[in-house]
C-alpha positions in Angstrom: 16.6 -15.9 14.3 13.1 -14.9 14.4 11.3 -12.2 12.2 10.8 -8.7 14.3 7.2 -8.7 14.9 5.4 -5.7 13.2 3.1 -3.7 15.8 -0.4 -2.0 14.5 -2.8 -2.4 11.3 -1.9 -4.2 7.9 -0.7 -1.5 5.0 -4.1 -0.5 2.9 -1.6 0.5 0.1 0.8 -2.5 -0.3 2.9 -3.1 -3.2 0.8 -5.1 -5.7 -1.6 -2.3 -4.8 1.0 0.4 -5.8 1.8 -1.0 -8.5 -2.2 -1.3 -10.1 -2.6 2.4 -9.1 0.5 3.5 -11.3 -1.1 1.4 -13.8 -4.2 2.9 -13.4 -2.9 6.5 -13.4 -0.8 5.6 -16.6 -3.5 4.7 -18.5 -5.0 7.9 -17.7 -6.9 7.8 -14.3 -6.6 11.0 -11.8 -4.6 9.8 -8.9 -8.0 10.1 -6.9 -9.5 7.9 -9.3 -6.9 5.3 -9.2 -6.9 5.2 -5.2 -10.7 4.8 -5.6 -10.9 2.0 -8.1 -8.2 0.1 -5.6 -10.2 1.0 -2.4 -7.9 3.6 -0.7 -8.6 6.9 0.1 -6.4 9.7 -1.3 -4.8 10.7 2.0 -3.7 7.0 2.5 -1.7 7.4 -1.2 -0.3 11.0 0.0 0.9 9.4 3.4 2.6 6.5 1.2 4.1 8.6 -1.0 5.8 10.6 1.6 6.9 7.3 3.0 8.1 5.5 -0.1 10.6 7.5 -1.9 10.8 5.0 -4.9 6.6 4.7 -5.0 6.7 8.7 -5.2 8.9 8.1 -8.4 6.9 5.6 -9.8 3.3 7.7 -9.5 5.6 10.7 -10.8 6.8 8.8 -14.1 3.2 7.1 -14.1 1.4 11.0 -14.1 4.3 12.2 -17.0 3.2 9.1 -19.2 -0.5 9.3 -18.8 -2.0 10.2 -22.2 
């Protein structure tokens, strides 16, 4: 069987990048901040977040924690 064939640009925000901007924003960086340091733009990390119900947890337990 051969892998469905994905249509259109690569994800700026993939998951290793998810993961560094929780990191990021836990250690006390402004989301905007976070998505800057990684290279995407704010919008891109509201789109994922409306997309990824389990990255919009993450950033929400990484903005609780940040000092």
């Amino acid at each position: 069987m051969f892998a469905p064939h994905l249509r259109g640009r690569r994800r700026a925000l993939d998951q290793p990048k998810k993961v560094e901007l929780c990191d990021l924003v836990h250690h006390g960086a402004t989301v905007e901040e976070a998505a800057d340091a990684i290279g995407v733009s704010l919008r891109t990390v509201q789109r994922e977040v409306k997309l990824d119900e389990d990255f919009d947890h993450e950033l929400k337990l990484s903005l609780r924690q940040a000092p």
